[in-house]
PADRENKE-802259 format. One record per atom (N, C-alpha, C): residue number from 0; residue in one letter; x, y, z negated. Coordinates in Angstrom, 2 decimals. Layout:
BEGIN
  seq  type       xx       yy       zz
  NUM     A        X        Y        Z
...
//
This chain:
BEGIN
  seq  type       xx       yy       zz
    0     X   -38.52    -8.92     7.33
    0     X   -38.34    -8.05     6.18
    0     X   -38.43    -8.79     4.85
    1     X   -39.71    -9.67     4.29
    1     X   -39.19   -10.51     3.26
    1     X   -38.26   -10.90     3.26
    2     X   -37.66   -11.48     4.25
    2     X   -36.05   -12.31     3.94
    2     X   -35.00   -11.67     3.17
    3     X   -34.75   -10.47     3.55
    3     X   -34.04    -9.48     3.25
    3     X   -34.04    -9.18     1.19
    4     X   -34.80    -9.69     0.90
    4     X   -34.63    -9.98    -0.81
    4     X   -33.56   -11.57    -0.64
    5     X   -33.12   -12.11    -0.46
    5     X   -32.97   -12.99    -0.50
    5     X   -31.38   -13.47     0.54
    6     X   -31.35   -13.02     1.65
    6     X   -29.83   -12.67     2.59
    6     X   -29.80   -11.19     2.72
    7     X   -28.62   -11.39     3.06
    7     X   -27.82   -10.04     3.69
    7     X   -28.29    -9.17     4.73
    8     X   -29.27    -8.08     4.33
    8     X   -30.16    -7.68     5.47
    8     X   -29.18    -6.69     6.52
    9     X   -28.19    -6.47     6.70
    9     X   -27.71    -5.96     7.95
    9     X   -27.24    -7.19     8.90
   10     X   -27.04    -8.51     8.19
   10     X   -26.50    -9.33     9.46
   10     X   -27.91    -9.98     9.55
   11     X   -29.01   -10.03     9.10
   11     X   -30.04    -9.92     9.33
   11     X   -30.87    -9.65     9.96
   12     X   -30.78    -8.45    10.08
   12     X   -31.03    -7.80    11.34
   12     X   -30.38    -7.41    12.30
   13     X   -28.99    -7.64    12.48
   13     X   -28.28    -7.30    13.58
   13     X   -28.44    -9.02    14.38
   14     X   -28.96    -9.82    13.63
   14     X   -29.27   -11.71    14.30
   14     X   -30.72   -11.07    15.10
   15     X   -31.66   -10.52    15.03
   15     X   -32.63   -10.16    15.20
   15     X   -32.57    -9.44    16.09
   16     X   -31.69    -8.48    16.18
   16     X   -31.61    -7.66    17.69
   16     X   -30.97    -8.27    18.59
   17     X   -30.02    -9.14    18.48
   17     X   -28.72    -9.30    19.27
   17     X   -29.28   -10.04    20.43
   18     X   -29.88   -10.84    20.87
   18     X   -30.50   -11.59    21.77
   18     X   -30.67   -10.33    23.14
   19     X   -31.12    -9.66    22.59
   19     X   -31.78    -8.53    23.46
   19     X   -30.40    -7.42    23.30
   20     X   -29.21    -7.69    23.29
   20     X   -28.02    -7.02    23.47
   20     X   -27.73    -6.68    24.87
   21     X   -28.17    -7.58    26.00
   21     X   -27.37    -7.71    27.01
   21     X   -28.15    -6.25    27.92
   22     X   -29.83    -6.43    27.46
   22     X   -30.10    -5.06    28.00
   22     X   -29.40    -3.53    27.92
   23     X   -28.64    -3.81    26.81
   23     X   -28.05    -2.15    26.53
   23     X   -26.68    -2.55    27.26
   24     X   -26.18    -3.15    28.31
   24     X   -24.85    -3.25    28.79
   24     X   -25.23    -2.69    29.72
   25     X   -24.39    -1.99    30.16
   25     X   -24.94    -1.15    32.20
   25     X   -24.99    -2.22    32.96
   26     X   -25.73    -2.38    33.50
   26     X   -25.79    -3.50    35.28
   26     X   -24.21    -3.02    35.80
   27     X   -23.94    -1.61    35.75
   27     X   -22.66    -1.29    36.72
   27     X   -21.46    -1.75    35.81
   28     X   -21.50    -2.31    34.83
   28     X   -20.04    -2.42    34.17
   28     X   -19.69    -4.36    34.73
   29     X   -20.84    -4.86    35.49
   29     X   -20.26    -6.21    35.61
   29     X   -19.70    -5.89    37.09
   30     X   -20.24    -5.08    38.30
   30     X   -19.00    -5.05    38.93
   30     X   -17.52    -4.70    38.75
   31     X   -17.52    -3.90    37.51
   31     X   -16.34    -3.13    37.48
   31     X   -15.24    -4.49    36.63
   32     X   -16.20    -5.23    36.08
   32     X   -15.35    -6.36    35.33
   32     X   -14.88    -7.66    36.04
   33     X   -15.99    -8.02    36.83
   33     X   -16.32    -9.40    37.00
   33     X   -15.16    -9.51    37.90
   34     X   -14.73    -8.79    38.72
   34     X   -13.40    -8.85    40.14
   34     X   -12.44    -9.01    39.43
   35     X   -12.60    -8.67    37.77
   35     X   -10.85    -8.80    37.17
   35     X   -10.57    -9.92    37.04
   36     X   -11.87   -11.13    36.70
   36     X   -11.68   -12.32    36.40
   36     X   -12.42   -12.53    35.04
   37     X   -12.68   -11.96    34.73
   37     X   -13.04   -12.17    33.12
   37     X   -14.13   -13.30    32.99
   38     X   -13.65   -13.92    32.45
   38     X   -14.85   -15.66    32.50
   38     X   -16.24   -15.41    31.58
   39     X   -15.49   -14.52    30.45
   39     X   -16.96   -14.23    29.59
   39     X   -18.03   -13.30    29.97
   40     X   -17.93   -13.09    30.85
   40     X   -19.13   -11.71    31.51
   40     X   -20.29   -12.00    31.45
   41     X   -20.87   -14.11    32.17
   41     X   -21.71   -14.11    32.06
   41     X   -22.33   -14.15    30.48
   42     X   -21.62   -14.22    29.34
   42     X   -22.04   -14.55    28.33
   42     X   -22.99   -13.18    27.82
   43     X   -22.74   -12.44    28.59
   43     X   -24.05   -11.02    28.43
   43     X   -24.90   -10.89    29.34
   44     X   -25.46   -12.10    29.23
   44     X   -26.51   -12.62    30.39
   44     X   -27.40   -12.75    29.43
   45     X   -29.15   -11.23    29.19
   45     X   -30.22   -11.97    28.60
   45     X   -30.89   -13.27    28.83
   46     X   -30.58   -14.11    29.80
   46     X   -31.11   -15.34    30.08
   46     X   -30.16   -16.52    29.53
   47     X   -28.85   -15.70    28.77
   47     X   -27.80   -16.79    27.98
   47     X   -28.24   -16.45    26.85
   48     X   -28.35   -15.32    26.26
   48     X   -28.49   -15.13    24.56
   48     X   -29.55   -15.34    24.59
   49     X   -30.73   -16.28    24.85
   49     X   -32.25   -16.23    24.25
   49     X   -32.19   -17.59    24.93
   50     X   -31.35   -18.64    25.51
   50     X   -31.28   -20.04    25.75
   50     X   -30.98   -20.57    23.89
   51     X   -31.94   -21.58    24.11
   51     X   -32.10   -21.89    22.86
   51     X   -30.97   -23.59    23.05
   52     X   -30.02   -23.53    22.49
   52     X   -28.65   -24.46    23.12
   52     X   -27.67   -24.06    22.11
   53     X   -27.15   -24.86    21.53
   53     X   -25.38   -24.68    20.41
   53     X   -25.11   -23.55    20.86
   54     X   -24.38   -23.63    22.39
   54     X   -23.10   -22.90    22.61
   54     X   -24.10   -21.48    22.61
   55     X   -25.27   -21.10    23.37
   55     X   -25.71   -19.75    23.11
   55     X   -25.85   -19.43    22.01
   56     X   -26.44   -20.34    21.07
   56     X   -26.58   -19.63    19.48
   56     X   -25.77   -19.38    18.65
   57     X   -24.31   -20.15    19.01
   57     X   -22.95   -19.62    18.71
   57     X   -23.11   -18.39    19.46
   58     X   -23.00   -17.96    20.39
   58     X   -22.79   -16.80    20.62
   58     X   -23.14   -16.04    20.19
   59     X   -24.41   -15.80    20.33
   59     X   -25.49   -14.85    19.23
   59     X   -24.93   -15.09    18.09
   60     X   -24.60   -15.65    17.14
   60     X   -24.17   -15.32    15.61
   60     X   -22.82   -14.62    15.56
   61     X   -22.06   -14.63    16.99
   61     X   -20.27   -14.36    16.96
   61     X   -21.05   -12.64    17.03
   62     X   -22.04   -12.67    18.42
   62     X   -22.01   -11.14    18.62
   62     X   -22.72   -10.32    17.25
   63     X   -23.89   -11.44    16.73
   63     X   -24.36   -10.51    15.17
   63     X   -23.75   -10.02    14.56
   64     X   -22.75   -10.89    14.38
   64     X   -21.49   -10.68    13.30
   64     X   -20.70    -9.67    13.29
   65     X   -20.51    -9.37    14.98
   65     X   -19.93    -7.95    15.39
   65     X   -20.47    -6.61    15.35
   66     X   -22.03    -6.77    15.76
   66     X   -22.85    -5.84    15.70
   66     X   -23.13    -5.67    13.91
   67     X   -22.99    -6.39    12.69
   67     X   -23.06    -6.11    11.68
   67     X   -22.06    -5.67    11.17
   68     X   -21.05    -5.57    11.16
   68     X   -19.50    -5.40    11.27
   68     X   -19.34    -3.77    12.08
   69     X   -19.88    -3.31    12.91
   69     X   -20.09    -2.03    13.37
   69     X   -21.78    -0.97    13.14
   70     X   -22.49    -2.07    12.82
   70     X   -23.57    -1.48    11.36
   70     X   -22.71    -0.55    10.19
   71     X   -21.84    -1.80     9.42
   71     X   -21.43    -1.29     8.11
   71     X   -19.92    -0.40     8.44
   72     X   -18.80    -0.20     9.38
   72     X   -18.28     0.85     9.97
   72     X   -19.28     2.27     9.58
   73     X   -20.09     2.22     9.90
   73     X   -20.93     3.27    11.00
   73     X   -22.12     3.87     9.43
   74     X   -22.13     3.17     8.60
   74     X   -23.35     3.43     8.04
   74     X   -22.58     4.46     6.90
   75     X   -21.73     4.78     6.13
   75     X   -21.24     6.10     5.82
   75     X   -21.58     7.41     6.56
   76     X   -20.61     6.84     7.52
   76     X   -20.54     8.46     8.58
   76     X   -22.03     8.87     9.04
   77     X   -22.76     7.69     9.43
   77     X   -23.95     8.16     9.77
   77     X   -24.34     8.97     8.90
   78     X   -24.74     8.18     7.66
   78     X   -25.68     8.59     6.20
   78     X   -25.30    10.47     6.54
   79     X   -24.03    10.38     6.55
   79     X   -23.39    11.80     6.16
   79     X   -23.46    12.81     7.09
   80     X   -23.69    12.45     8.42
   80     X   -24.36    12.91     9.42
   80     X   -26.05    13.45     9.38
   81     X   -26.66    12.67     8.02
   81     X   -28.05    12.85     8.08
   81     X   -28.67    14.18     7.52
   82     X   -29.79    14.86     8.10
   82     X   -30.51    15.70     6.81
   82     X   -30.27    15.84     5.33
   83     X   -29.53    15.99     4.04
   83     X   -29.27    16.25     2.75
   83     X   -30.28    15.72     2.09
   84     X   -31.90    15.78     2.58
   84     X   -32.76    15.46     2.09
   84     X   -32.90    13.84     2.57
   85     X   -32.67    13.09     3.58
   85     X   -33.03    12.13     3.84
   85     X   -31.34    11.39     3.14
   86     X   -30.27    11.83     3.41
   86     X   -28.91    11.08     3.54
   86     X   -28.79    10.64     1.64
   87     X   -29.53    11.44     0.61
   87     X   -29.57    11.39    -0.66
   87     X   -30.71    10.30    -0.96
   88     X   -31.44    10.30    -0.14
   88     X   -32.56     8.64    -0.17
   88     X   -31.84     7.54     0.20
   89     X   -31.22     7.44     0.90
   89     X   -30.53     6.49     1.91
   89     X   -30.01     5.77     0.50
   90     X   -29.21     6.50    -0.36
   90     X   -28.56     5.46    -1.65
   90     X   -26.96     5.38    -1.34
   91     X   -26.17     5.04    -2.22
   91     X   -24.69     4.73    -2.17
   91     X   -24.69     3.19    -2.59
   92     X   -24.28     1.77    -1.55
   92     X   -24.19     0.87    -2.49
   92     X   -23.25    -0.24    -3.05
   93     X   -22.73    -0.24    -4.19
   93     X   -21.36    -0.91    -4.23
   93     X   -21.19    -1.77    -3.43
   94     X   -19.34    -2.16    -3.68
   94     X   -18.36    -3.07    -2.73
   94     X   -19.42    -4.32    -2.81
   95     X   -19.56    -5.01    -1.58
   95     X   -20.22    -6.23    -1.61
   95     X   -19.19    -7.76    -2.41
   96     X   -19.99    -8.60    -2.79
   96     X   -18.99    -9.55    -3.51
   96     X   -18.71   -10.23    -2.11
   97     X   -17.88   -11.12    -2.62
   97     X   -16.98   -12.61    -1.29
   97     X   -18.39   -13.25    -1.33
   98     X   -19.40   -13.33    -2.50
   98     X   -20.19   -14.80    -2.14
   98     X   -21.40   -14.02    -0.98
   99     X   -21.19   -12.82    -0.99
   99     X   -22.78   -11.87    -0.08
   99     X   -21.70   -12.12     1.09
  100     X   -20.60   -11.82     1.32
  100     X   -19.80   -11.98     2.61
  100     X   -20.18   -13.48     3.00
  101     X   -20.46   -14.23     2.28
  101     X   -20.20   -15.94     3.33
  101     X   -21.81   -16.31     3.45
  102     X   -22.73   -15.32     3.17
  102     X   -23.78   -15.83     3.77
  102     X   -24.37   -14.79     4.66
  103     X   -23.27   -13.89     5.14
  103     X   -23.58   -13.53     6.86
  103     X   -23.91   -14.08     7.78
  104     X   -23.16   -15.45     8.10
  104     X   -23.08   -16.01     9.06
  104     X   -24.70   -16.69     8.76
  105     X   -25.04   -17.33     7.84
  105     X   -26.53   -17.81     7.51
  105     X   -27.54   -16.84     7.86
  106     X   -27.66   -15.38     7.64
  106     X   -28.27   -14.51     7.98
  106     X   -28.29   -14.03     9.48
  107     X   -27.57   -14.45    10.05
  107     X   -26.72   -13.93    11.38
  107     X   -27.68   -14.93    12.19
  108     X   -27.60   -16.22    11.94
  108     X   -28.30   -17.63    12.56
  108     X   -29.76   -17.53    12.37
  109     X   -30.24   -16.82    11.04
  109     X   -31.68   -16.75    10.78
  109     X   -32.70   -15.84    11.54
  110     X   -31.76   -14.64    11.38
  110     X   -32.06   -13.49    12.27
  110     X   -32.27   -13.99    14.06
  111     X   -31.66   -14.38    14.88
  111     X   -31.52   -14.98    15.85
  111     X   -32.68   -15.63    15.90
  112     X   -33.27   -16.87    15.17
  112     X   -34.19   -17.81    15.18
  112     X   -35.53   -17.01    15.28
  113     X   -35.41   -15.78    13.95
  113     X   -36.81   -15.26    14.00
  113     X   -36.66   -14.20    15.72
  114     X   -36.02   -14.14    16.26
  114     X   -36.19   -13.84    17.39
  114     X   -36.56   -14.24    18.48
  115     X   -35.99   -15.55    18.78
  115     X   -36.38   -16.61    19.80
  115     X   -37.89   -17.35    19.54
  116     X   -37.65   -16.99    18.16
  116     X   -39.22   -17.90    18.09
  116     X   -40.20   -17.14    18.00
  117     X   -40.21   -15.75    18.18
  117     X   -41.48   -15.17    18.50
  117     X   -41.59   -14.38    20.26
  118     X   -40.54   -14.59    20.79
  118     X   -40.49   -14.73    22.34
  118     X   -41.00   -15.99    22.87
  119     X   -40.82   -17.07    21.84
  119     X   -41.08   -18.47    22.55
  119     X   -42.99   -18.52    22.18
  120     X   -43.10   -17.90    21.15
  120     X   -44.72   -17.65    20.66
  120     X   -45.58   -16.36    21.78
  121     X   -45.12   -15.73    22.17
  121     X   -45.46   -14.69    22.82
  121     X   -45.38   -15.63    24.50
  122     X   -44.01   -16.19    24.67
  122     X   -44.21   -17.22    26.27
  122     X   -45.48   -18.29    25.82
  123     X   -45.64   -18.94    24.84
  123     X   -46.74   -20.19    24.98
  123     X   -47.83   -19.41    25.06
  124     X   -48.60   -18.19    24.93
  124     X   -49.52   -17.18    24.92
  124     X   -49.29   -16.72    25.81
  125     X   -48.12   -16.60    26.89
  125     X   -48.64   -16.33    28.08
  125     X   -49.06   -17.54    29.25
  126     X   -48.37   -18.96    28.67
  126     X   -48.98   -19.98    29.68
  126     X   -49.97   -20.12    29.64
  127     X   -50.59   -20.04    28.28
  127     X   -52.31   -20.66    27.32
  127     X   -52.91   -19.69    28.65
  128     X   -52.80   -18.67    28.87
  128     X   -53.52   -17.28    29.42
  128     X   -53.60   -17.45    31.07
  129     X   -52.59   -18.16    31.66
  129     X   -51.94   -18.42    33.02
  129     X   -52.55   -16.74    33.36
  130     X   -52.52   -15.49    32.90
  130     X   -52.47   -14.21    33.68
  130     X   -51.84   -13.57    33.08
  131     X   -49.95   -13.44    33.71
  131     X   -49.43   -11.97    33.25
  131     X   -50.00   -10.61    32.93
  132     X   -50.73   -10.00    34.02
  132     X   -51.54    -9.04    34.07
  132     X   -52.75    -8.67    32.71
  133     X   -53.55   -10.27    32.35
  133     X   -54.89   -10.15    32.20
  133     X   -53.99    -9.92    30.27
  134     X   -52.63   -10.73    30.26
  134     X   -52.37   -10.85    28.91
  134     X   -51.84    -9.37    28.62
  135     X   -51.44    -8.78    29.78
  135     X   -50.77    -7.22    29.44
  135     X   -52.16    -6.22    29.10
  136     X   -52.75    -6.72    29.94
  136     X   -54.02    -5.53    29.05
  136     X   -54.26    -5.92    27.91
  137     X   -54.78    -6.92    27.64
  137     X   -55.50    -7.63    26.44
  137     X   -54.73    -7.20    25.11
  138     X   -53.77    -6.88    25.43
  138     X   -51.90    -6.22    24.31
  138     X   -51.61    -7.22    23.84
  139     X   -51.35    -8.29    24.44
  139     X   -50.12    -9.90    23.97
  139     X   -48.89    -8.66    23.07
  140     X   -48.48    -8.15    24.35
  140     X   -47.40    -7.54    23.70
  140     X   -47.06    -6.32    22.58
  141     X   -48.46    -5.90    22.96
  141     X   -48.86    -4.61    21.60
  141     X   -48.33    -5.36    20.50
  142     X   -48.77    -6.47    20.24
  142     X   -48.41    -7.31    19.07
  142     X   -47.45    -6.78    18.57
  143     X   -46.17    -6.95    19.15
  143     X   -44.63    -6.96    18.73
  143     X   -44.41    -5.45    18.13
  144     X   -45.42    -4.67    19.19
  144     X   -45.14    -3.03    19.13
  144     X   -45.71    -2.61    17.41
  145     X   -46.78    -3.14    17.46
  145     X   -47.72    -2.86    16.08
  145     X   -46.68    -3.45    14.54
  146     X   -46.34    -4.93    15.15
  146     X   -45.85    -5.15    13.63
  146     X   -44.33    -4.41    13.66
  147     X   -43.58    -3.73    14.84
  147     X   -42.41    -2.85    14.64
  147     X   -43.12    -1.91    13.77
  148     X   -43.91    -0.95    14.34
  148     X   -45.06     0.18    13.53
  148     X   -45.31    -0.11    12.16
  149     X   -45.38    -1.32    12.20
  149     X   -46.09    -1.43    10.59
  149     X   -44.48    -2.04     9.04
  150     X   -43.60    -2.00    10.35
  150     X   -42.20    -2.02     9.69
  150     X   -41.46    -1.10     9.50
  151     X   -41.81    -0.08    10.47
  151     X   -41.02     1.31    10.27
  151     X   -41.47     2.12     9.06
  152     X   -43.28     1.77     9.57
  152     X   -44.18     2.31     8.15
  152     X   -43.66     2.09     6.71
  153     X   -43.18     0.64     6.58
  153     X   -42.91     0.40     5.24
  153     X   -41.38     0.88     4.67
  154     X   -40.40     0.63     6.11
  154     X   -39.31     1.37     5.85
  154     X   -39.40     3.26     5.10
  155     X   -40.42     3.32     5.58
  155     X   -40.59     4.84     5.36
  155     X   -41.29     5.00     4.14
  156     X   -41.67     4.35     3.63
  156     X   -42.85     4.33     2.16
  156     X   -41.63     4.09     1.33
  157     X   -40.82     2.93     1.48
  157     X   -39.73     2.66     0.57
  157     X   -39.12     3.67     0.27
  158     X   -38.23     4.10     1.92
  158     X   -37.07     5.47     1.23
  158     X   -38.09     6.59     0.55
  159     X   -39.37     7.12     0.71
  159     X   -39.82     8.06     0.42
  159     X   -39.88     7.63    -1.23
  160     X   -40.15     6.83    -2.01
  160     X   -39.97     6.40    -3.15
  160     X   -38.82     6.14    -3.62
  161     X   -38.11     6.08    -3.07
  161     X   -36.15     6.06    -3.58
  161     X   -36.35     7.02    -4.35
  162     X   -35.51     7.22    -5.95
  162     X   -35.04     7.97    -5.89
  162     X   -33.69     8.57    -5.58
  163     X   -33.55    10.34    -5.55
  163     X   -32.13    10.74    -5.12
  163     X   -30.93    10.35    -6.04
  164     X   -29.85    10.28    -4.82
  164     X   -28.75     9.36    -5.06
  164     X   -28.07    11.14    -5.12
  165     X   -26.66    11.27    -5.86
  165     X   -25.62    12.06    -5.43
  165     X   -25.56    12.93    -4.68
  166     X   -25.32    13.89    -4.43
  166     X   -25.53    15.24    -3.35
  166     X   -24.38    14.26    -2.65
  167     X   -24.79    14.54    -0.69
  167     X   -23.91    13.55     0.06
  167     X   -23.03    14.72     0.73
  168     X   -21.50    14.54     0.70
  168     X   -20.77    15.05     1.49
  168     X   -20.98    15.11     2.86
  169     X   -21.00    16.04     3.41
  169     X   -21.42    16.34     5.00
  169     X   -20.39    17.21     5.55
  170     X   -19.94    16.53     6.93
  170     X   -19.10    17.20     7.61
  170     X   -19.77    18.95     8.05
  171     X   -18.64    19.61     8.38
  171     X   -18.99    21.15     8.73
  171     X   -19.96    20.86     9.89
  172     X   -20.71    21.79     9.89
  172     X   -21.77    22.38    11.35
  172     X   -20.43    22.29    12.30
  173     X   -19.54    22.42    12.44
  173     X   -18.66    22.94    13.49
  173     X   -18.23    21.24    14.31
  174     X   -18.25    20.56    13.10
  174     X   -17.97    18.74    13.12
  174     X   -19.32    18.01    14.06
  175     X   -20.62    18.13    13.38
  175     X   -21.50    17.99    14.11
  175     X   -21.72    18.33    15.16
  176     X   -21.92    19.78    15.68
  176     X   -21.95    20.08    17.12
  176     X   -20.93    19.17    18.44
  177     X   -19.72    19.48    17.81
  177     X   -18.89    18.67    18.38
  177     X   -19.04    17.02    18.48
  178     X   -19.69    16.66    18.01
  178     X   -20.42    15.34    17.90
  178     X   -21.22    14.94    19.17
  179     X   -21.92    15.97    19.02
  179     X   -23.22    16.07    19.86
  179     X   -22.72    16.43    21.20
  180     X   -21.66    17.28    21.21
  180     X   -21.38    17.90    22.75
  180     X   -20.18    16.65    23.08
  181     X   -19.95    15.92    22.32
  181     X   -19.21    14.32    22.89
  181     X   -20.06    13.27    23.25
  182     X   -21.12    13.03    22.61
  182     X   -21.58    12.17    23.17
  182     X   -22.18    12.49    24.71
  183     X   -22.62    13.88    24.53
  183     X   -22.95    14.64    25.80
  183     X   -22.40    13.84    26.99
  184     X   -20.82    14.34    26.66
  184     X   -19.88    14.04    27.98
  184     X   -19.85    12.72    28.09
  185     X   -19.90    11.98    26.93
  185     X   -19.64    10.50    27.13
  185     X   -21.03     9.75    28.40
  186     X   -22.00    10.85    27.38
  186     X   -23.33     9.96    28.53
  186     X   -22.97    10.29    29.65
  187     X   -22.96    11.57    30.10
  187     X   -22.42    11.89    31.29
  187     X   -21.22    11.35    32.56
  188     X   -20.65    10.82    31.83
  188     X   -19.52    10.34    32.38
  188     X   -19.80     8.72    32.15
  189     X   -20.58     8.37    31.52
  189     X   -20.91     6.82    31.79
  189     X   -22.07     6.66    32.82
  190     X   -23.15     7.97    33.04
  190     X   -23.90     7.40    34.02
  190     X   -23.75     8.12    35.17
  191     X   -22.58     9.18    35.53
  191     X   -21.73     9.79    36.63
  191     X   -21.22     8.43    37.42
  192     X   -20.37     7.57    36.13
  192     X   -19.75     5.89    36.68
  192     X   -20.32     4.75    37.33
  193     X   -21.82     4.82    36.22
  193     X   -22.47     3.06    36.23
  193     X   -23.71     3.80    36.70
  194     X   -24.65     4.76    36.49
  194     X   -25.65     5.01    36.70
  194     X   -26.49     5.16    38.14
  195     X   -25.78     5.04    39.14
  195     X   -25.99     5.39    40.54
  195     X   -27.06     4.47    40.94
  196     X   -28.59     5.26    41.33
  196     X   -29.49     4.01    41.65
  196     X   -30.15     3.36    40.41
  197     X   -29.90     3.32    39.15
  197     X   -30.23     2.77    38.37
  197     X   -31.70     3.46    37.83
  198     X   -32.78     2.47    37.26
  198     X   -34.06     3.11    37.17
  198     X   -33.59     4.15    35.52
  199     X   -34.91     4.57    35.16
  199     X   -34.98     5.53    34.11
  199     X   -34.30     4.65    32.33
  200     X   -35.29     3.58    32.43
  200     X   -34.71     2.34    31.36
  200     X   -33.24     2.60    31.20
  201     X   -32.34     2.43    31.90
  201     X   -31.19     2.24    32.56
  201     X   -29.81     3.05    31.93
  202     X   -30.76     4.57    32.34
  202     X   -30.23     5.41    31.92
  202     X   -30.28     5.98    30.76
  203     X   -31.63     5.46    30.22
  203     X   -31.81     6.01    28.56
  203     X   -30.49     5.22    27.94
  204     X   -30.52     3.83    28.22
  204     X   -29.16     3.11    27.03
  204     X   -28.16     3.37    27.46
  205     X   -27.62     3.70    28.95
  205     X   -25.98     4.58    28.97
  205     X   -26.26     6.02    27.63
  206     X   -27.24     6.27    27.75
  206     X   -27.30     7.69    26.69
  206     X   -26.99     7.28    25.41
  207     X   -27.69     6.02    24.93
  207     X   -27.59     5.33    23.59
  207     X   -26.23     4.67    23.32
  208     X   -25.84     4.25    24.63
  208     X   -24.28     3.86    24.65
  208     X   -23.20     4.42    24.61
  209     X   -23.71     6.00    24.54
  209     X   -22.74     6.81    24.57
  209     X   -22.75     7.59    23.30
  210     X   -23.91     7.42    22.77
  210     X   -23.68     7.81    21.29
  210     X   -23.27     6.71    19.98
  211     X   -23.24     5.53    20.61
  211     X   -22.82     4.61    19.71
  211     X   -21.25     4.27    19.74
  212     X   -21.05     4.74    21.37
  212     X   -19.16     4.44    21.03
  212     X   -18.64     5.80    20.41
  213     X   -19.41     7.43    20.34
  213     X   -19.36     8.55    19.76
  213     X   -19.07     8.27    18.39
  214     X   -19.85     7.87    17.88
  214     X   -20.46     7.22    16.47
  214     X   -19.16     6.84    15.93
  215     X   -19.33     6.04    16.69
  215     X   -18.12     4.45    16.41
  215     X   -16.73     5.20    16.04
  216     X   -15.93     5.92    17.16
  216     X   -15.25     6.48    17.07
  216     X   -14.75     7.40    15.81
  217     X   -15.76     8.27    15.70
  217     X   -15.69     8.75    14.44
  217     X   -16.08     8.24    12.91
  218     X   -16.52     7.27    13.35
  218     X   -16.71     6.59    11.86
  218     X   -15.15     6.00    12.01
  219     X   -14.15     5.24    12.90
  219     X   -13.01     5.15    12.04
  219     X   -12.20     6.16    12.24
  220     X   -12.23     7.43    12.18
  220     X   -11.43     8.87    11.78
  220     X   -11.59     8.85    10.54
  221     X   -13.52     8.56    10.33
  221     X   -14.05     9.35     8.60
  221     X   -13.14     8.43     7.84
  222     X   -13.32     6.88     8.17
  222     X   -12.64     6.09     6.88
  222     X   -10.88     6.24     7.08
  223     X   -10.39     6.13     8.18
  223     X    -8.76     6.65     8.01
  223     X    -8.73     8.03     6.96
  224     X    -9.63     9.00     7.28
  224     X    -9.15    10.46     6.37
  224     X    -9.53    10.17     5.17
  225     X   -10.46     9.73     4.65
  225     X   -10.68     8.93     3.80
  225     X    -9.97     8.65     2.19
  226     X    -9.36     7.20     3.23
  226     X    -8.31     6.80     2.73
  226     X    -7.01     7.61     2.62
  227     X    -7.20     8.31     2.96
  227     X    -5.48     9.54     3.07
  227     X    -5.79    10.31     1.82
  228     X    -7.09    10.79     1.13
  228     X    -7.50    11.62     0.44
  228     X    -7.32    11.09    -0.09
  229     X    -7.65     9.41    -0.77
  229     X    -7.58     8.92    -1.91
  229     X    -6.39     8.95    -2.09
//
């Protein structure tokens, strides 16, 4: 979060999640791929994006880049999707310049690092310990949970001090529902496909996966109609 005065905090944090991308892919979508031939499959291997090596950390900055790139897609329609009271905190914020565009990729690489290196801090704390078990009680891992907690906290102190931006255009109740009863089917029909056998984990991110290609989708309708209005 300090950094974020200083780089581009959506490729920022999309370097920061991306490592841990490969968990939100279904286990069932690599049979359905891997027989076609596709050479890059293993590259959504969590044991490839958190190898600390060129060619993985190229990867991780190609996929940040994408996942920030479908951040800023997505972050209109969302906003406008939100509560009136929260979507008017959120803020409107001008066109970014060319020089904030070329230090994505720097943010993209940084993000990544602060990731690996507190998995690699959390693994030397579990050798120091030689007990999986004794370090899971003790909360090795609470750690990670607490300073998320104490980031959401501050996320939430900030917007609550924003002040309001513009009354935000919001699609009809009739737009939303329909939103909601798509992603429905989408989850449905992704874990009808991939879900068979799969534990509970599993099935929560086909749900999340099905509201993000929902999302997705309609965020490029909002900006095509958009642009037609203008």
């Amino acid at each position: 979060m300090p950094l974020r005065r200083f780089l581009p905090p959506t490729a920022l944090a999309a370097g920061a999640m991306i490592p841990d991308f490969p968990y939100f892919v279904p286990y069932g979508l690599g049979g359905v791929i891997a027989p076609v031939g596709v050479p890059w499959w293993q590259l959504l291997d969590a044991g490839y994006t958190h190898r600390v090596q060129a060619s993985s950390l190229a990867v991780d900055v190609v996929f940040a880049l994408v996942l920030a790139g479908v951040i800023t897609v997505c972050a209109a329609p969302a906003r406008a999707l939100l509560p009136q009271a929260l979507a008017r905190r959120m803020g409107r914020r001008g066109r970014a310049r060319a020089a904030h565009w070329a230090w994505w990729p720097v943010a993209a690489a940084v993000g990544v690092a602060t990731h690996l290196a507190w998995d690699r801090l959390v693994d030397e704390w579990l050798v120091a310990a030689g007990d999986l078990t004794l370090m899971e009680e003790e909360g090795v891992y609470l750690v990670g949970s607490l300073i998320t907690l104490a980031a959401l906290g501050s996320a939430c102190w900030w917007l609550w001090r924003r002040p309001l931006s513009e009354p935000v255009p919001q699609p009809a109740l009739g737009v939303r529902l329909g939103l909601l009863a798509a992603m429905g089917v989408v989850a449905v029909t992704l874990i009808a496909t991939l879900g068979a056998g799969l534990v509970v984990r599993s099935l929560v991110t086909l749900t999340i996966d099905a509201a993000v290609l929902v999302l997705l989708a309609y965020a490029v309708w909002f900006h095509h109609r958009r642009r037609e209005i203008r």
